[in-house]
Gaussian input, Z-matrix of N, CA and C with variables (Angstrom, degrees):
# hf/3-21g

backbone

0 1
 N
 C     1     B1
 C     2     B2     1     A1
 N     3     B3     2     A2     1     D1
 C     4     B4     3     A3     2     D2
 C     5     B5     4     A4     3     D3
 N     6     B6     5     A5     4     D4
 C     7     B7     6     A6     5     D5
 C     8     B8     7     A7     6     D6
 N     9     B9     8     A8     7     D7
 C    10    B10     9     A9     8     D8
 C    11    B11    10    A10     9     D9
 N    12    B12    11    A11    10    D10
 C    13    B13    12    A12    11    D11
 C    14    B14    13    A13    12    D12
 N    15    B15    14    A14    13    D13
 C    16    B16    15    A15    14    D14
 C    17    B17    16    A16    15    D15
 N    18    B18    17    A17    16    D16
 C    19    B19    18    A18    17    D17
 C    20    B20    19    A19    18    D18
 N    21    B21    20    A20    19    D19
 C    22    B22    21    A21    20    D20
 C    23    B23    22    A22    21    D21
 N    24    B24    23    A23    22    D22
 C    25    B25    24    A24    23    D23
 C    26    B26    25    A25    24    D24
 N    27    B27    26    A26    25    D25
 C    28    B28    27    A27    26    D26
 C    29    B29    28    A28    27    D27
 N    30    B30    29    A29    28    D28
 C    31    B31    30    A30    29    D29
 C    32    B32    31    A31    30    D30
 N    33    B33    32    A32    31    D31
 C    34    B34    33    A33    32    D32
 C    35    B35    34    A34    33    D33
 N    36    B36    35    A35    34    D34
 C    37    B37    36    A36    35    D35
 C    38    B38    37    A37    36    D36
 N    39    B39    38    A38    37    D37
 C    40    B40    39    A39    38    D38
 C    41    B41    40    A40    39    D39
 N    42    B42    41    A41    40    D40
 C    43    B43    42    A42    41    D41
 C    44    B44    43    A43    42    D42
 N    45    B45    44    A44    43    D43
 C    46    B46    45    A45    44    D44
 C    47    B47    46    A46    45    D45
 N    48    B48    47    A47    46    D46
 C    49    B49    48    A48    47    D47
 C    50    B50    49    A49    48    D48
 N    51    B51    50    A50    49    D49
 C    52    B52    51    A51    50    D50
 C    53    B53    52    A52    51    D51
 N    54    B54    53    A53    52    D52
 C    55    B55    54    A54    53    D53
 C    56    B56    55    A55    54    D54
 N    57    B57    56    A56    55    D55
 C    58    B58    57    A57    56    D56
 C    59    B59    58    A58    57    D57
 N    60    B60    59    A59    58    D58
 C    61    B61    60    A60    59    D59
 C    62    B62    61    A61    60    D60
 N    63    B63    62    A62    61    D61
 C    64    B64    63    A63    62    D62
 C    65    B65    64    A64    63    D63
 N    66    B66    65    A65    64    D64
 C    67    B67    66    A66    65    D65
 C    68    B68    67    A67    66    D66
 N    69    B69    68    A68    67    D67
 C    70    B70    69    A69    68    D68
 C    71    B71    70    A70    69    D69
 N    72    B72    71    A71    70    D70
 C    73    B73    72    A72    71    D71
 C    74    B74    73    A73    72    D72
 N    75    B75    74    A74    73    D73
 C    76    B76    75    A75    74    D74
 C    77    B77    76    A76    75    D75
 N    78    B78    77    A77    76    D76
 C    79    B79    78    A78    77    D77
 C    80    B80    79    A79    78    D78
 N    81    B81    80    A80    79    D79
 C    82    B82    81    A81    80    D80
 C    83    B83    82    A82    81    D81
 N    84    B84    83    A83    82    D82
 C    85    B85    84    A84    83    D83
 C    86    B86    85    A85    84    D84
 N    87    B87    86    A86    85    D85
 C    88    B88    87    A87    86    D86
 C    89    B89    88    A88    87    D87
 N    90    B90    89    A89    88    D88
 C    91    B91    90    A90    89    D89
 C    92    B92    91    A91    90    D90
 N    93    B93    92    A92    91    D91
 C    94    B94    93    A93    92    D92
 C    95    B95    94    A94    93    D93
 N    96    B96    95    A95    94    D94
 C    97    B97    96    A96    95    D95
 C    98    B98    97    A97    96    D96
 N    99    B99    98    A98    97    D97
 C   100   B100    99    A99    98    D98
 C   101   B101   100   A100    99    D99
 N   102   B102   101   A101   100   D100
 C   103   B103   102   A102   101   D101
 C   104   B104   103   A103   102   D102
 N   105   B105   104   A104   103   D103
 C   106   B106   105   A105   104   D104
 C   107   B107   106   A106   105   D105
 N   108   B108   107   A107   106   D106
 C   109   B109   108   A108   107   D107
 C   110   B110   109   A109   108   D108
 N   111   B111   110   A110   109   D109
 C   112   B112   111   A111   110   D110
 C   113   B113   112   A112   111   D111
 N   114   B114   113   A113   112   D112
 C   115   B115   114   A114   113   D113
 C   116   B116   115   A115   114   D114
 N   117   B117   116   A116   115   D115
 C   118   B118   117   A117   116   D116
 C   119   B119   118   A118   117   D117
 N   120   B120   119   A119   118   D118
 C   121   B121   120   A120   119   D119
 C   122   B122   121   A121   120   D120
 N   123   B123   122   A122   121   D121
 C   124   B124   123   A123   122   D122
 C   125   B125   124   A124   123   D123
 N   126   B126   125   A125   124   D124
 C   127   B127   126   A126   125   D125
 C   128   B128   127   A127   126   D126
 N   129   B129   128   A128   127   D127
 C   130   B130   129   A129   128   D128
 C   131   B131   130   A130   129   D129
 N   132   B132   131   A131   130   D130
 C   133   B133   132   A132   131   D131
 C   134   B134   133   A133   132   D132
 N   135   B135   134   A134   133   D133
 C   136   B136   135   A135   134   D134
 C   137   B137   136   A136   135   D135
 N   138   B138   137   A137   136   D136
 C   139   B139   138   A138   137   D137
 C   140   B140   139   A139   138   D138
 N   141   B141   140   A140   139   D139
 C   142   B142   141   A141   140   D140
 C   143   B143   142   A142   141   D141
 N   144   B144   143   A143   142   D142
 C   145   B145   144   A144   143   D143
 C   146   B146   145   A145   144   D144
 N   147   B147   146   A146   145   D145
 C   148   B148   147   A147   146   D146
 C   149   B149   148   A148   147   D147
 N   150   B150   149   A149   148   D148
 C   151   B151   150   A150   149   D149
 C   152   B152   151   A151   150   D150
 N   153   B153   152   A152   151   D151
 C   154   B154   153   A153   152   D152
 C   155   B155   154   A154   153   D153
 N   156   B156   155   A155   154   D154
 C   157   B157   156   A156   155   D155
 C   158   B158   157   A157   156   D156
 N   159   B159   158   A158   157   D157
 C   160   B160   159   A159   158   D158
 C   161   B161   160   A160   159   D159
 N   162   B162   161   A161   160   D160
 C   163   B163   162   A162   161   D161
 C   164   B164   163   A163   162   D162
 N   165   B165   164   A164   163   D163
 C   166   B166   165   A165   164   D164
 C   167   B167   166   A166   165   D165
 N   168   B168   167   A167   166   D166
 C   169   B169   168   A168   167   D167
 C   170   B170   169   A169   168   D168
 N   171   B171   170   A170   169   D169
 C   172   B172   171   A171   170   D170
 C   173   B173   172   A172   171   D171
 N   174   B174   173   A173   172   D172
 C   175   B175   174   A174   173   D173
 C   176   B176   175   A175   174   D174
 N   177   B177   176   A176   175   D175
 C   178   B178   177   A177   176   D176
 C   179   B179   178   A178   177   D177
 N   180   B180   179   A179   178   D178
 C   181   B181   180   A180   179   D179
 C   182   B182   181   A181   180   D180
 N   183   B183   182   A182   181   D181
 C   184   B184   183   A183   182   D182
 C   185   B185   184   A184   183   D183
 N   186   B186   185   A185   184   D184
 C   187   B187   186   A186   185   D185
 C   188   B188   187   A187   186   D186
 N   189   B189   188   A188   187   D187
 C   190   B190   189   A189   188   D188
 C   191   B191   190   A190   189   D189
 N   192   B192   191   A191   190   D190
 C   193   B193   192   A192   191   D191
 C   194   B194   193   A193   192   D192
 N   195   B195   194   A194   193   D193
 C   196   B196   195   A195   194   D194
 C   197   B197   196   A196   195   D195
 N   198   B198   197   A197   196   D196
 C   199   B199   198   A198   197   D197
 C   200   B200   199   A199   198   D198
 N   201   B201   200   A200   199   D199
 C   202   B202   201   A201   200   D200
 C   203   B203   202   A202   201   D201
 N   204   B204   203   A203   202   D202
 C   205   B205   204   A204   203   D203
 C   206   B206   205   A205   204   D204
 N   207   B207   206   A206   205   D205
 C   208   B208   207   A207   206   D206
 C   209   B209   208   A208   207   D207
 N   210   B210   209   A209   208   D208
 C   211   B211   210   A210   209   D209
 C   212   B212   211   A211   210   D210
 N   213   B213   212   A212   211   D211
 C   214   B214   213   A213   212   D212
 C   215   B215   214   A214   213   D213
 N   216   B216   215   A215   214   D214
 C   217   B217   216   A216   215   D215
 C   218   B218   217   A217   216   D216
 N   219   B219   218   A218   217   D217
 C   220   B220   219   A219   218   D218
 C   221   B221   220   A220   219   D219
 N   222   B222   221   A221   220   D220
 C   223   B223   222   A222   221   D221
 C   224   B224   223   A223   222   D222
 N   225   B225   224   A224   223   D223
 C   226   B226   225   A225   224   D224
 C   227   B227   226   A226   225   D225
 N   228   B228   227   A227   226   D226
 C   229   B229   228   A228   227   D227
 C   230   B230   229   A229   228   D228
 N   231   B231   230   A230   229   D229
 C   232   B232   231   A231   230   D230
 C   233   B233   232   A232   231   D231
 N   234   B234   233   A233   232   D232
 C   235   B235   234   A234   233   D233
 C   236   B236   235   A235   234   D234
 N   237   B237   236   A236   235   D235
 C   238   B238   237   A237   236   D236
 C   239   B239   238   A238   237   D237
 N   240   B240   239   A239   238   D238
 C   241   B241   240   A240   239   D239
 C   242   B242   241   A241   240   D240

   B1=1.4605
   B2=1.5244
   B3=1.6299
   B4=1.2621
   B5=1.1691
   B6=1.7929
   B7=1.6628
   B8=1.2193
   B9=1.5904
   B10=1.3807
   B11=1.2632
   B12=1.4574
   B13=1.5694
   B14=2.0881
   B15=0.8617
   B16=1.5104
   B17=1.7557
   B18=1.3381
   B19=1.6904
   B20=1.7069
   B21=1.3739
   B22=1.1379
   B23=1.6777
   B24=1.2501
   B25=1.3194
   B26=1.7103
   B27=1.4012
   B28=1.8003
   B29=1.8859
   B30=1.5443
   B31=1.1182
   B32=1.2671
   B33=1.7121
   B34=1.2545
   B35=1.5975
   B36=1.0981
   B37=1.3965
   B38=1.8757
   B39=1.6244
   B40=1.6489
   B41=1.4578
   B42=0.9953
   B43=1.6697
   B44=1.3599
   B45=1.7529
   B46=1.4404
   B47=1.8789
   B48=1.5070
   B49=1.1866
   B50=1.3260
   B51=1.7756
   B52=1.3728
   B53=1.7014
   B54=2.1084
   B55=1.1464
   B56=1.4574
   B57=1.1772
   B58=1.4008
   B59=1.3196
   B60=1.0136
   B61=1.7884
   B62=1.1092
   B63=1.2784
   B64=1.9296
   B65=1.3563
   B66=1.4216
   B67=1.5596
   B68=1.4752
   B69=1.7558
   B70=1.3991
   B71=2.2747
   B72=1.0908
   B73=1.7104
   B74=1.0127
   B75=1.2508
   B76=1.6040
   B77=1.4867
   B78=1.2755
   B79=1.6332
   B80=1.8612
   B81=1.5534
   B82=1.4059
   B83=1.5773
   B84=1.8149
   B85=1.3860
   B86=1.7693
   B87=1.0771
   B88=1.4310
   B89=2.1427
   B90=1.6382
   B91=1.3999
   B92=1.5696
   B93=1.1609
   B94=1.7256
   B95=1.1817
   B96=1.0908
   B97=1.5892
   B98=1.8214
   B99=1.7998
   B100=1.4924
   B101=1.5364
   B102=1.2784
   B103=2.3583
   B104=0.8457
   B105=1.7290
   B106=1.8994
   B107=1.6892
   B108=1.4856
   B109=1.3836
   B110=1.5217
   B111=1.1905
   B112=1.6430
   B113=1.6924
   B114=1.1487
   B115=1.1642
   B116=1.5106
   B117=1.3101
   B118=1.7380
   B119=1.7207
   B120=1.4240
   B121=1.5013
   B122=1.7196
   B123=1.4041
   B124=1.2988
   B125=1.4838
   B126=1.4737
   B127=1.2307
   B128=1.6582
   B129=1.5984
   B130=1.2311
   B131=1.8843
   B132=1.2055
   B133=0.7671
   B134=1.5883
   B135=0.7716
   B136=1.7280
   B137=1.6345
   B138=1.2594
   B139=1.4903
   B140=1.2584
   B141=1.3805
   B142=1.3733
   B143=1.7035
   B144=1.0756
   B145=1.5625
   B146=1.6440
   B147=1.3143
   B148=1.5715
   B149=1.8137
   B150=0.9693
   B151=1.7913
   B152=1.1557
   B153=1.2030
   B154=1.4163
   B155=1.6472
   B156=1.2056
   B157=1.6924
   B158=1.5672
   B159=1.1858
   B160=1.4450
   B161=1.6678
   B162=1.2781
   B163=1.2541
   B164=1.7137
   B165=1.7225
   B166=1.3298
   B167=1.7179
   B168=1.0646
   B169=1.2967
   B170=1.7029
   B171=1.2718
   B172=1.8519
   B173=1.3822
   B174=1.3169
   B175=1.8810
   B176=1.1601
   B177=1.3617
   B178=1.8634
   B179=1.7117
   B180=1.4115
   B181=1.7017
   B182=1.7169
   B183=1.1374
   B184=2.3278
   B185=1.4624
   B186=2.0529
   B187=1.5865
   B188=1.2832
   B189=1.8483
   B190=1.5410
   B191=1.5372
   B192=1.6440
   B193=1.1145
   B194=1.3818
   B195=1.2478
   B196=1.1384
   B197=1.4894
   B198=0.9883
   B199=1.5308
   B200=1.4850
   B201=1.4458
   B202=1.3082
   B203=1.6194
   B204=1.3576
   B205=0.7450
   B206=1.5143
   B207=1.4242
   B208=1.9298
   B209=2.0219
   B210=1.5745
   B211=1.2311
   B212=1.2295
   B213=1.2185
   B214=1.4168
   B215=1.5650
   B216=1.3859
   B217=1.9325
   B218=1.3053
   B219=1.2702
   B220=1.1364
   B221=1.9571
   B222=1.4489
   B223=1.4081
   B224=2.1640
   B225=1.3315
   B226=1.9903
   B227=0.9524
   B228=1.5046
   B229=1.4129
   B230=1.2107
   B231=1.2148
   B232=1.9438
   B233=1.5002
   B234=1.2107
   B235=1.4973
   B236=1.4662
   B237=1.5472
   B238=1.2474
   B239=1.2531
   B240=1.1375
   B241=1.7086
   B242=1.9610
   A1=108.57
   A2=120.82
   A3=127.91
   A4=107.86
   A5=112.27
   A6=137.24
   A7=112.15
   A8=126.05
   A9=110.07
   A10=109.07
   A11=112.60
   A12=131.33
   A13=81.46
   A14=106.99
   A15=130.11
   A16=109.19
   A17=134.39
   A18=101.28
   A19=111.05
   A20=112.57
   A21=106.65
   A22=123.43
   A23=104.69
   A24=103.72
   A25=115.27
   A26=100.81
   A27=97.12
   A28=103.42
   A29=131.46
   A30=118.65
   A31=114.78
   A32=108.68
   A33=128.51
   A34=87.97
   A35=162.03
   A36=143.70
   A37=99.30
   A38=99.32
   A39=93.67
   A40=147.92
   A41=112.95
   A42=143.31
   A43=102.55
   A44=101.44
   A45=123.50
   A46=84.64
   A47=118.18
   A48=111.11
   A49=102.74
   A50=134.51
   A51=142.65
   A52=116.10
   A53=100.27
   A54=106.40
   A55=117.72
   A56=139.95
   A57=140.39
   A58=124.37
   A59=121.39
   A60=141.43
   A61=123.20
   A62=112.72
   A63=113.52
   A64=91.02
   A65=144.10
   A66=118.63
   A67=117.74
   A68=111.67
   A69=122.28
   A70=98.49
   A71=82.95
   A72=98.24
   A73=118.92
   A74=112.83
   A75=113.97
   A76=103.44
   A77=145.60
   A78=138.31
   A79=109.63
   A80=98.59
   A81=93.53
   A82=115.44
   A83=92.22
   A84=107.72
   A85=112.23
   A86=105.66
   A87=107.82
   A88=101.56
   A89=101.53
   A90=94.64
   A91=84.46
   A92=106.07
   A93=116.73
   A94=137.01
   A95=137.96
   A96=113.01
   A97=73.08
   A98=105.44
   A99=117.14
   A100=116.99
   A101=98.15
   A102=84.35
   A103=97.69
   A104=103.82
   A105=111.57
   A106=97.50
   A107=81.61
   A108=98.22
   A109=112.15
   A110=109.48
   A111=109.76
   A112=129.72
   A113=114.73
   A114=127.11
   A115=100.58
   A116=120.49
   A117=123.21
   A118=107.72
   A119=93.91
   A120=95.23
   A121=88.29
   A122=115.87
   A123=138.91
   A124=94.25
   A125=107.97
   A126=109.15
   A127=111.40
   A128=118.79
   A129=105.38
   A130=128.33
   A131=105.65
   A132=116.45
   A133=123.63
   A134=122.30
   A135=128.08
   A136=105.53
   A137=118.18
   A138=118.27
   A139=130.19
   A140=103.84
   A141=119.59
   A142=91.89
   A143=124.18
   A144=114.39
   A145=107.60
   A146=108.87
   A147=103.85
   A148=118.91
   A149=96.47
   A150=101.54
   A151=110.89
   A152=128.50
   A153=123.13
   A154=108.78
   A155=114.87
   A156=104.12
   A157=124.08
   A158=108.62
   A159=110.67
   A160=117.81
   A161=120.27
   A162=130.47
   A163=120.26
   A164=119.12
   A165=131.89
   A166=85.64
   A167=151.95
   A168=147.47
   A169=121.95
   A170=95.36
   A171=128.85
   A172=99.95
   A173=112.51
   A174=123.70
   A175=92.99
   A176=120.85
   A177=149.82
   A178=83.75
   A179=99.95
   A180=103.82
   A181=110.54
   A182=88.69
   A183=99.86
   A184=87.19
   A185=109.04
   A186=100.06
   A187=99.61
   A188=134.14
   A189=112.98
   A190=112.96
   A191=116.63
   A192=119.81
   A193=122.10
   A194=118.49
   A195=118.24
   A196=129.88
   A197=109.61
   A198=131.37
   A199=125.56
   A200=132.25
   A201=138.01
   A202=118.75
   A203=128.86
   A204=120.95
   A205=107.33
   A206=115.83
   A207=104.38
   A208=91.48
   A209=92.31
   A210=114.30
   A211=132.51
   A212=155.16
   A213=127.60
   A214=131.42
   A215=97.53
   A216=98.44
   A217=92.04
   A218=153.58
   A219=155.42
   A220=106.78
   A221=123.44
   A222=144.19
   A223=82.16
   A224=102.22
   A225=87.48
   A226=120.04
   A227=117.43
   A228=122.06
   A229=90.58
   A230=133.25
   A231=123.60
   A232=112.50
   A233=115.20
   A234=116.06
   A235=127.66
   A236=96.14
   A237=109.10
   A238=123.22
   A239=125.11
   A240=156.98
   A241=80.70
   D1=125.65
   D2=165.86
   D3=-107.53
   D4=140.43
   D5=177.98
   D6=-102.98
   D7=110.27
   D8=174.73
   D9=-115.19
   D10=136.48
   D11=-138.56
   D12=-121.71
   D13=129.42
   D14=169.21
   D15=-82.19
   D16=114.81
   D17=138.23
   D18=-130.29
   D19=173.28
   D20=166.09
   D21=-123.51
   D22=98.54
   D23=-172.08
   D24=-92.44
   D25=134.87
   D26=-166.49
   D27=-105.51
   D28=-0.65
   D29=151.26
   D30=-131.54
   D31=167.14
   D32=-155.37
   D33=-81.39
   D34=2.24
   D35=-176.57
   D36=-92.91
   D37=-65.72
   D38=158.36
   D39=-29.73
   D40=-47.10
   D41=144.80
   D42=-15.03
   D43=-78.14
   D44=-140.24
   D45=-62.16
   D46=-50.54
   D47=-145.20
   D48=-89.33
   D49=-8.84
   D50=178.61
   D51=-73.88
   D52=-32.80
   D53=161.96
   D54=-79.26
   D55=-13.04
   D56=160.09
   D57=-63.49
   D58=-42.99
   D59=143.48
   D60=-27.67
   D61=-62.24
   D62=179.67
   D63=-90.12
   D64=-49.25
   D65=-175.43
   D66=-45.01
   D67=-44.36
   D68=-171.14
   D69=-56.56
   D70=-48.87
   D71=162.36
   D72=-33.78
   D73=-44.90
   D74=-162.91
   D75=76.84
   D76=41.17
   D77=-173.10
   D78=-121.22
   D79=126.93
   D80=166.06
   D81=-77.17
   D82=138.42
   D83=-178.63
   D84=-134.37
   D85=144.47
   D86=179.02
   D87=-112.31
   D88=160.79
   D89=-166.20
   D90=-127.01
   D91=135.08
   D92=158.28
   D93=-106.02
   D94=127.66
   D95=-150.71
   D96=-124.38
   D97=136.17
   D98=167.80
   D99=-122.89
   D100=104.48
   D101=159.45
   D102=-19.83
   D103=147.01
   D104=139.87
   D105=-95.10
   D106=147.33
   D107=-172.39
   D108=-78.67
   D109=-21.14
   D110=157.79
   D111=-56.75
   D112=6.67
   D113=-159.35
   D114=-111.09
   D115=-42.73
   D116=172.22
   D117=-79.23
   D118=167.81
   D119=-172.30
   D120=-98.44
   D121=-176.46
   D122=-168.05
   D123=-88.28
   D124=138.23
   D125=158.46
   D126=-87.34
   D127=159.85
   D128=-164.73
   D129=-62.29
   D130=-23.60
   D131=165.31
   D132=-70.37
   D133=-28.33
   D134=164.27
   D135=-69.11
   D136=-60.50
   D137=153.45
   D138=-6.62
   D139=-60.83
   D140=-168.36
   D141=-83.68
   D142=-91.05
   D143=174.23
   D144=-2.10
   D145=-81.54
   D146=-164.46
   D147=-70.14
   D148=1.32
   D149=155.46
   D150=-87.75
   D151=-43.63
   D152=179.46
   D153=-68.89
   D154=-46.77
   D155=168.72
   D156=-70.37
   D157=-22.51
   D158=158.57
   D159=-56.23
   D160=-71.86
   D161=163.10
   D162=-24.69
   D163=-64.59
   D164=176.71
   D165=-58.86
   D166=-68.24
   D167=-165.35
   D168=-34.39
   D169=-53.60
   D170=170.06
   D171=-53.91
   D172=-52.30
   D173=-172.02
   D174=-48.69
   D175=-74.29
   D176=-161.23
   D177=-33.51
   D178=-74.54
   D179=-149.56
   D180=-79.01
   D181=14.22
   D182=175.19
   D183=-87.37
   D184=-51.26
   D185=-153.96
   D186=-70.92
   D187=-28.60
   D188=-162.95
   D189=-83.54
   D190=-2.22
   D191=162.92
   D192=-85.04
   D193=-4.69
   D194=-173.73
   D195=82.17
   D196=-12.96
   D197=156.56
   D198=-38.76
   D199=-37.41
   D200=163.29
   D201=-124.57
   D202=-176.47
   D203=-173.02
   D204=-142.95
   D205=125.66
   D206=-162.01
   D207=-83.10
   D208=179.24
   D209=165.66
   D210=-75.15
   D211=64.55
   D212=-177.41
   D213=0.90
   D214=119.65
   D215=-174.70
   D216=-57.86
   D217=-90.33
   D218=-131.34
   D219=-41.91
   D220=-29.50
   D221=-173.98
   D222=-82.77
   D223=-66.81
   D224=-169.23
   D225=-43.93
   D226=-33.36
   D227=-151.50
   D228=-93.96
   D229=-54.33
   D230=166.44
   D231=-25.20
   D232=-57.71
   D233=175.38
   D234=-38.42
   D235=-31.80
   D236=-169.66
   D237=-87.74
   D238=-16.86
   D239=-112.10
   D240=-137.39

């Protein structure tokens, strides 16, 4: 039976000493190196998505303050209909 153990380590000092660990181990390991995805800009279409969830977000926290007042689903869903 083989266990394959995941981690994600985000600096190179951690790294250094996690691969010292399983070598001292004796354990095969493979290394993946990933972008952070915070690092590219939005394509426009992602853009647009996360404005719109930004926005519905803003909505959320007007209505739990009491600040706005939503629609009744039963009125959207007519719209839709």
């Amino acid at each position: 039976m083989m266990t394959t153990l995941t981690v994600n380590i985000d600096n190179k000092k951690t790294e250094k000493a996690i691969k010292a660990v399983l070598d001292a181990f004796g354990l095969d390991y493979n290394i993946e190196q990933h972008s952070d995805a915070a690092d590219r800009a939005l394509t426009k279409s992602e853009q647009v998505i996360f404005n719109r969830l930004k926005r519905s977000a803003k909505q959320i926290k007007l209505y739990k303050e009491g600040k706005i007042s939503l629609r009744p689903i039963e009125d959207v869903l007519a719209e839709l209909s």
